[in-house]
N, C-alpha and C positions, 0 to 999 in steps of 0.2 A: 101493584106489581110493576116491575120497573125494569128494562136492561142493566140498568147498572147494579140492583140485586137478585137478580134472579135465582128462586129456590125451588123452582117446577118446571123449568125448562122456560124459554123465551126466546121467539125470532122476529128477528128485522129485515124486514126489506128494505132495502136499502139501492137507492138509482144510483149506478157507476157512471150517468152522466154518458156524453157522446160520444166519448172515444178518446179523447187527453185525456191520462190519468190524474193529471192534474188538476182537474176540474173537478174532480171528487168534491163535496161537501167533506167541513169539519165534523158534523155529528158522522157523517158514514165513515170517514178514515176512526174516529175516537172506537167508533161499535167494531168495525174490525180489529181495533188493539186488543179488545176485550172477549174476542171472541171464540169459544172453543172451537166449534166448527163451522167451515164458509161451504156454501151451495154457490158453485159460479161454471161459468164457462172458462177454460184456461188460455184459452186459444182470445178468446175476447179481453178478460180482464185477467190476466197472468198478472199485470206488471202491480195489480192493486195487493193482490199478499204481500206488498212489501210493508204493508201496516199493519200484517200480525203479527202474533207474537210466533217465536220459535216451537216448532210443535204440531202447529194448529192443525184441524181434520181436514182435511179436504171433502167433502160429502158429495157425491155423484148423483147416486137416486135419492128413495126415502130420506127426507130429512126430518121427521115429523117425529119421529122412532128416537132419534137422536137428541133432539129438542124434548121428550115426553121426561127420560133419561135426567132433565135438568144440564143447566148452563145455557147458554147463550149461542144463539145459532144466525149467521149473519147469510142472508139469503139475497146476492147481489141480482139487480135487473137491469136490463139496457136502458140508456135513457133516465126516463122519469116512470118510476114503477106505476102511477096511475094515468099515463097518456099512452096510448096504443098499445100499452104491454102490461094489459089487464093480470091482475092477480087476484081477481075474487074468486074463485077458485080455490086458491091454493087459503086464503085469508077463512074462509068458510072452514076450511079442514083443522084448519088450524082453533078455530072456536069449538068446533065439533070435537074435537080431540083435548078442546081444555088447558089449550096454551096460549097463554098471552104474544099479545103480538105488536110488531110499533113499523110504519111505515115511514122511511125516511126520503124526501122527495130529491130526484136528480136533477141537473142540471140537461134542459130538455136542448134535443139536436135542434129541435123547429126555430128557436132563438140563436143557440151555440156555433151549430153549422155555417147559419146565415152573418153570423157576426166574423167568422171567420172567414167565411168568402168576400167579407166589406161588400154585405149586401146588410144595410140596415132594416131590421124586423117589421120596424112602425117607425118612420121618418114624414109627417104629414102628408101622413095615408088615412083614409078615411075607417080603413077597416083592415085584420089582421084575422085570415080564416088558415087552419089548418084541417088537413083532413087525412083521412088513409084510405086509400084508392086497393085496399086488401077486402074493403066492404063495399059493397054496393050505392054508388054514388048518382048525383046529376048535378052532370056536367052544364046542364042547362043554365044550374042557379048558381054554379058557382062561377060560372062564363057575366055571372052579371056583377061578382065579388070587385067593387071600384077600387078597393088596397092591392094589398100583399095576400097569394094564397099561398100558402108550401104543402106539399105533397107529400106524403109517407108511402115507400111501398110501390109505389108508380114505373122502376126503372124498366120492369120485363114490357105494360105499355105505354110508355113515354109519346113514340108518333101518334097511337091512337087515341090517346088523352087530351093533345096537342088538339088533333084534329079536329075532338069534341067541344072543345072548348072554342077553337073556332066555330064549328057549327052552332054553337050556342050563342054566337053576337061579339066576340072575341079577335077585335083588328089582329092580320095576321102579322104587324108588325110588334104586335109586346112583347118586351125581353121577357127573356125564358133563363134562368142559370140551371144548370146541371151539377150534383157537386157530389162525391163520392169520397166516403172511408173520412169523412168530416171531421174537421178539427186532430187530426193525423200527421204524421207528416207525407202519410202516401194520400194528403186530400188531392182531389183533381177536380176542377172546374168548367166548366162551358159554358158563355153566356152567347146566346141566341136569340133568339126569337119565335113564334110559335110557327110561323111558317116556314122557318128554314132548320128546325127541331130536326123531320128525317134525316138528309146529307149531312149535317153538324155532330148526329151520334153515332152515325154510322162506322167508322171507325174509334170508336172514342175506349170502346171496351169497357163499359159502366157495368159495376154489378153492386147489389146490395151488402153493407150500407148507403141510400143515397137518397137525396130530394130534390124536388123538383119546385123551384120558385118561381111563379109567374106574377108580375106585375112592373110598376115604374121605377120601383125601388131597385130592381136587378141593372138599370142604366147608373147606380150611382159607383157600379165595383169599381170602374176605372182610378174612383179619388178614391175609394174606400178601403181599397186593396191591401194587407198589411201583412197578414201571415205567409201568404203563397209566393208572393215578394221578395222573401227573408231570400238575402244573398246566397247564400246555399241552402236552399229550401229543396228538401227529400233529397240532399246526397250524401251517400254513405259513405263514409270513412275510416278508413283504417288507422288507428290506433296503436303501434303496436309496443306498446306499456302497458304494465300491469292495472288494473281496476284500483289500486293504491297510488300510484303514482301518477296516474292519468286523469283523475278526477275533477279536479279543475278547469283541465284542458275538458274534457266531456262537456262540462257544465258551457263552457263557452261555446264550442260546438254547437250546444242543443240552441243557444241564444240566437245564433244566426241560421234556426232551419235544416241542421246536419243531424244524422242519426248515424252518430258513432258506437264503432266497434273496435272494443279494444280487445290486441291478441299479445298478450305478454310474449317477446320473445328472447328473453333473459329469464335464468331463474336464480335467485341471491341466497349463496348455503355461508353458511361458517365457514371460517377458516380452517384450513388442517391440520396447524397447530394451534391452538388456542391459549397456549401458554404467554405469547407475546403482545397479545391482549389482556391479559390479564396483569402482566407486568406493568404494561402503559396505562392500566385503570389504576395499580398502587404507585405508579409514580406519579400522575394527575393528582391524588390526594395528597400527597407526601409532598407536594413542591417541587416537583423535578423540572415543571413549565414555566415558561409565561403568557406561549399562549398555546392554542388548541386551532386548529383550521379544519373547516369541513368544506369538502368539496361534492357531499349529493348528501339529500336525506338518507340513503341508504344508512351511507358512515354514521349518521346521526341515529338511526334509530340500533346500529349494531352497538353501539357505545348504551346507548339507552337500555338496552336488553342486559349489556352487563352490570350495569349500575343497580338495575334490579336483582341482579343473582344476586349481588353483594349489599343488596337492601341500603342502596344512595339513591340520591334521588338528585337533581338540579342544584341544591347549593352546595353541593363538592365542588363547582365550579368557581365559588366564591373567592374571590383573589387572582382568576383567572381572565387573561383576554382572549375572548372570540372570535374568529375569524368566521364568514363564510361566502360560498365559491357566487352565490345567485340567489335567489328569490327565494325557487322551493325551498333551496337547504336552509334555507333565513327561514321561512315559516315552518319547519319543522323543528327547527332549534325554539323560537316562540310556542308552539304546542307543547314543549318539555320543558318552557317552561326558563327559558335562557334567552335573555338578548343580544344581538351577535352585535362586537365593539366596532367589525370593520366588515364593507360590502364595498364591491369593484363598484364605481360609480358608473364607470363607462362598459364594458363589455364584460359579459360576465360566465369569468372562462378562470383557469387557471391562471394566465397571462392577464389577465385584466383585475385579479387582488394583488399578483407580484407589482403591478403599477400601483396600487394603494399604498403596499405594506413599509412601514417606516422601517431603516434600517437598522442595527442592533445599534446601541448606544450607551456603552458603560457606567457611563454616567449614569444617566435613568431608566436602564433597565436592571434589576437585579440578577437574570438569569437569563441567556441567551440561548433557551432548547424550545422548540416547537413540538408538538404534539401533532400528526400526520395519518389520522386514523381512515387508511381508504380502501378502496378495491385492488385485488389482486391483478391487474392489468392496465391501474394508472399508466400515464406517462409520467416522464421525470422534469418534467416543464418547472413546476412549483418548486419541488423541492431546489434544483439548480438557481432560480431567482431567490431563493432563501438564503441558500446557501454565498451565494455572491454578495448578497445583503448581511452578509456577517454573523449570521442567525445558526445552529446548529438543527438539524433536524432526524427526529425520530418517526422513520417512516414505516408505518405498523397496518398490516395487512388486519384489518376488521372485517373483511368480506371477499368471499371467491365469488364473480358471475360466470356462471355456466348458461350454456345455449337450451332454453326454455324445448318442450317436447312439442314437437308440430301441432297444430290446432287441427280441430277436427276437419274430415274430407269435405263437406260444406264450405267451410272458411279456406283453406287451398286451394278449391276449386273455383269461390269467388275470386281469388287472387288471380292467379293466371286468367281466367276467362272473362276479364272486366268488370266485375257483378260489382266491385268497388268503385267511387266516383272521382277519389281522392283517396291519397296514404299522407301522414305525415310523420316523416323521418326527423327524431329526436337528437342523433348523434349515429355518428357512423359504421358503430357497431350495434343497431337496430336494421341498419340498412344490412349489413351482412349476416346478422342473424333472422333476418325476417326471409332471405334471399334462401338461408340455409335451409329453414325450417317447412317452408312452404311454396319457394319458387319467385322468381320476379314476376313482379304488377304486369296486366298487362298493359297493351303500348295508349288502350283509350283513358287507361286512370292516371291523372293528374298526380305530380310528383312534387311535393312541398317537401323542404329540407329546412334546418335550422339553421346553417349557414355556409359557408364556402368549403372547410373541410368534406361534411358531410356531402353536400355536392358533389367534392370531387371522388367520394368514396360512390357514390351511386350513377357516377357516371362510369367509373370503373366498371359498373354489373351489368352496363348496358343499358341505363336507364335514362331517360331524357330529363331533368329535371327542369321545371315549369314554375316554382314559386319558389323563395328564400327570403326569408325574413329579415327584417331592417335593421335587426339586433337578435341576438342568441339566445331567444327564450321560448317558452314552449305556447305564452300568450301571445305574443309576438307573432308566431308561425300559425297558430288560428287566425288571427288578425289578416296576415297576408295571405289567407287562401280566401278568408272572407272576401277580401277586397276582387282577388282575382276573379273569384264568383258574380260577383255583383258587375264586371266589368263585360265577362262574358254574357251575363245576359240583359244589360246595356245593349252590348252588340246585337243579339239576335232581333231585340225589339226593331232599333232603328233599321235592321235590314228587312225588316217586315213576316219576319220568322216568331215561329213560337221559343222559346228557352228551354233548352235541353240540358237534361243533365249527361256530364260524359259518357257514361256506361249505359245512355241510350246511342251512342255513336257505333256501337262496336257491329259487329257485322250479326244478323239472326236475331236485334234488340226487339222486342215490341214497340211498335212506333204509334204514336199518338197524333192523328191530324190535330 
């Protein structure tokens, strides 16, 4: 019997590893695809359903009922399901009840944690003990451990453990790290020593998950340091584009240590009339163009949408030239499957393809009508450089954006009250519908814009703007927050300070020695 055919029911345990979702093992993401119903904590690993399928049980209690039933039952554990978070118990029940069962091992914190704090595990050290201070230990023998010892379970008594291990033969000079919510982005670290463990945790606010590392190896964080580093390492930012449009920009975010929060504050409907889209779809095949300009993926994917009413697909384009406004709109023309014949080299604006675009030329152009499929509240920048360039154009409303419905009182209430550490403003009508929807940032979250308009639209609401990107793009403006991150906590180090993130600035923050 087998997970992958199970005809009597079948559960896995399976380690969700330390805390990054990404550290899942391939067999535990594969048994979640497959899985009828999951046994887990949500609050722990919520973000791990992203590898089931649509559907799936959720199972709270009994899961053993569920499994007898038949199909596939994926039962996540912390950690590594056979290091401190015994399952024989539950593996017993499971035999006794006549269900096959498969243990899939996790990626253990006692390595994970310590790799992530650039504290290496076993860098020649004579020995490498872990224990869990939840059982009854001596501290005698492990005060004699010449490696790396890590702790499980120790955070409620850290002084007292400290202390034992001093009294056990333990200079009270050995580094000690402290490390909580490990391999996270809310991880937090303290490295100490065993005699200055009391005053060093005293404000520190540790609570479990967390370990406690004692040995020579905890002197090597300094070089080793890698994750906690990352230039915007734990700051949140706001996002405010849709989960569809932002995705990229996320992905980068996550690259440099940010834990973005995207809050759409546009919402993109059809037009009102839809007749005049429909006309510019049968003059696109008919030959009315020569070329086609897209100025956002929106337009592109509202064109896409009609293609499909009318069951076209990509080579209706065929004989056509491409225009597009930037990057995104460029990779979404690529996903459908079209590659675009002209991009602004230089700025990538409307104003920056009208510098591209060749003028009309009788000669070798057979037809001088553009195709202008955009939103209901363009400006007329484009179309007038077209127009002067000798070009006729067809400017055909594909899309209305309307002002997105307020995010929920959590996320508004982050807004105003600093709980954000950073926002980044896309275009200027993010800035004033974010303002509409939810309120201005407060005055400690950092203020990145895309470029000199939007600037000057967010200094119009009162806002201070703090970063702008070196070019008009949306990788660009991660880029430059990155940088600004990384400068301020340059700063903080050389003045002999720890590195704060802004929205610990603000007044009533929790503050961390």
């Amino acid at each position: 019997m087998s997970a992958d055919s199970p005809t009597s029911g079948f559960v896995a345990f399976v380690g969700a590893g330390p805390g990054d979702p990404n550290l899942l093992t391939l067999r535990g993401a594969e048994l979640l695809g497959k899985a009828d119903a999951v046994v887990l904590d949500e609050d722990l690993f919520g973000p791990l359903l992203k590898h089931c399928r649509e559907g799936v049980e959720v199972v709270e209690g009994d899961y053993l009922k569920r499994a007898g039933d038949g199909g596939l039952v994926v039962r996540l554990c912390e950690g590594d399901p056979m290091l401190f978070s015994s399952i024989t118990e539950e593996v017993a029940a499971c035999t006794a009840a006549g269900v096959d069962f498969e243990i899939v091992p996790g990626v253990p914190p006692a390595t994970a944690v310590l790799t992530y704090a650039g504290i290496p595990p076993a860098d020649d050290v004579p020995e490498f003990r872990v224990v869990d201070a939840a059982q009854d230990q001596d501290w005698a023998s492990h005060a004699a451990c010449p490696g790396t010892l890590v702790i499980y379970n120790g955070i409620g008594d850290a002084v007292a453990i400290g202390k034992a291990l001093i009294s056990g033969g333990k200079p009270d000079s050995t580094p000690v790290a402290v490390s909580s919510s490990g391999t996270t982005t809310e991880q937090f670290t303290v490295a100490t020593t065993l005699g200055r463990l009391q005053p060093d945790l005293k404000h520190a606010g540790f609570t479990e998950p967390a370990l406690i590392v004692v040995g020579d190896a905890v002197g090597l964080r300094d070089k080793l340091s890698w994750f906690e580093t990352k230039p915007l390492f734990g700051w949140r930012v706001l996002v405010p584009r849709t989960k569809e449009q932002s995705k990229a920009l996320s992905e980068q975010l996550l690259s440099y240590g940010a834990v973005p929060d995207e809050v759409p504050t546009i919402s993109v409907e059809p037009p009102r009339t839809p007749q005049q889209m429909d006309r510019a779809i049968k003059g696109l095949v008919t030959g009315r163009y020569e070329w086609v300009a897209f100025t956002s993926s929106n337009a592109v994917k509202a064109v896409r949408e009609k293609f499909e009413e009318y069951g076209l697909d990509a080579r209706a384009f065929a004989g056509l030239k491409v225009a597009a406004v930037g990057e995104a709109t460029a990779r979404a023309l690529v996903e459908f499957g079209v590659k675009p014949d002209l991009l602004p080299s230089g700025e990538q604006s409307s104003e920056g393809l009208v510098a591209e675009w060749p003028p009309y030329d009788s000669m070798l152009d057979p037809i001088n009508r553009v195709l202008l499929p955009r939103a209901d509240i363009s400006t007329d920048t484009l179309v007038a450089g077209l127009t002067e360039l000798g070009w006729e154009c067809d400017d055909v409303t594909a899309y209305r954006t309307v002002r997105a419905a307020p995010p929920p009182a959590p996320i508004r209430e982050a807004i105003k009250g600093g709980g954000f550490d950073a926002v980044l403003f896309t275009s200027s009508s993010t800035v004033r519908n974010l303002v509409g929807i939810a309120g201005k940032p407060h005055n400690v979250t950092v203020i990145a814009v895309i470029g000199p308009q939007t600037a000057k639209t967010a200094e119009e609401f009162g806002l201070r703007v703090d970063v702008m990107a070196d070019k008009p793009s949306a990788s660009a403006l991660a880029a430059a927050l990155a940088e600004y991150g990384a400068k301020q906590r340059q700063a903080a180090i050389a003045a002999g300070d720890t590195p704060r993130k802004p929205s610990q600035n603000r007044r009533g923050a929790r503050r961390r020695k």
